[in-house]
C-alpha positions in Angstrom: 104.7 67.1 34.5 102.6 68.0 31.1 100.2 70.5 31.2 97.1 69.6 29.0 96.4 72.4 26.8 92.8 71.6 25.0 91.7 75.4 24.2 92.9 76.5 27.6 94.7 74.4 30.3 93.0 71.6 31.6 95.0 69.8 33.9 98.4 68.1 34.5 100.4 64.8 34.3 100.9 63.2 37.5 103.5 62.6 39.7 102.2 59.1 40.5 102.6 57.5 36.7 105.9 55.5 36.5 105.6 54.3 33.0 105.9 56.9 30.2 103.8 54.8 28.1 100.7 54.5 29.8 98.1 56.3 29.0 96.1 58.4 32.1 94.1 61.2 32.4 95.2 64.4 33.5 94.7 65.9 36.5 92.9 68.9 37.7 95.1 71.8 37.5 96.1 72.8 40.9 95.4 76.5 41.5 96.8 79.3 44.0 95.8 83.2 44.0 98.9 85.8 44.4 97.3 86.6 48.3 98.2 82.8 49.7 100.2 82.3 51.4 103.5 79.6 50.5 102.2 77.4 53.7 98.8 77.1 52.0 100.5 76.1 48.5 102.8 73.4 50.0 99.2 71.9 51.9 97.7 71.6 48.8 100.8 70.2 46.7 101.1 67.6 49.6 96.8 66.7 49.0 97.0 65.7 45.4 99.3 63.6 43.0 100.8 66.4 41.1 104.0 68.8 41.7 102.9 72.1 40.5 100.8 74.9 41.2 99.5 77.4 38.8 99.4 81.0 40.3 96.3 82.4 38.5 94.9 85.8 39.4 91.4 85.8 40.0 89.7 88.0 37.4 90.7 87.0 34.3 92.2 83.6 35.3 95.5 84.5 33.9 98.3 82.3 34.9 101.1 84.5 37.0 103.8 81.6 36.9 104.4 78.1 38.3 105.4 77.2 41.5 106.4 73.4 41.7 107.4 71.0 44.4 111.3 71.3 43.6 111.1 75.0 44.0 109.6 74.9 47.4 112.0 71.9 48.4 115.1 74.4 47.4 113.3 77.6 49.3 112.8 75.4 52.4 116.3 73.8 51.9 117.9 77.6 51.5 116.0 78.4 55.0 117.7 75.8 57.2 120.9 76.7 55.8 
């Protein structure tokens, strides 16, 4: 998944777009604030097409870091075991 940088970050490539060479727009970035919770993050992942969530601080809007489906797949993985 691509972010879209166009003097600032703009959105993201989807999850749903099999063929590399098609040509869609990007989506909406997703965005979570340091206070939510991971429950909250995996409801909105599950809502929309794409697999990451940007953690942006409010003031500012500073990305934090990336939290994407694969790395809350593994957490949830690591918590059953």
């Amino acid at each position: 998944m691509d972010l879209v940088f166009l003097g600032g970050v703009r959105g993201v490539g989807c999850r749903c777009v099999s063929n590399r060479h098609q040509t869609v727009s990007p989506q909406p970035l997703l965005v979570c604030h340091p206070e939510q919770s991971i429950k909250e993050m995996a409801r909105k992942l599950i809502e929309t097409p794409t697999s990451l969530v940007a953690i942006m601080e409010h003031s500012g809007g500073e990305i934090k870091g990336i939290v994407t489906l694969h790395d809350l797949l593994r957490a949830e993985t690591s918590l059953l075991e």
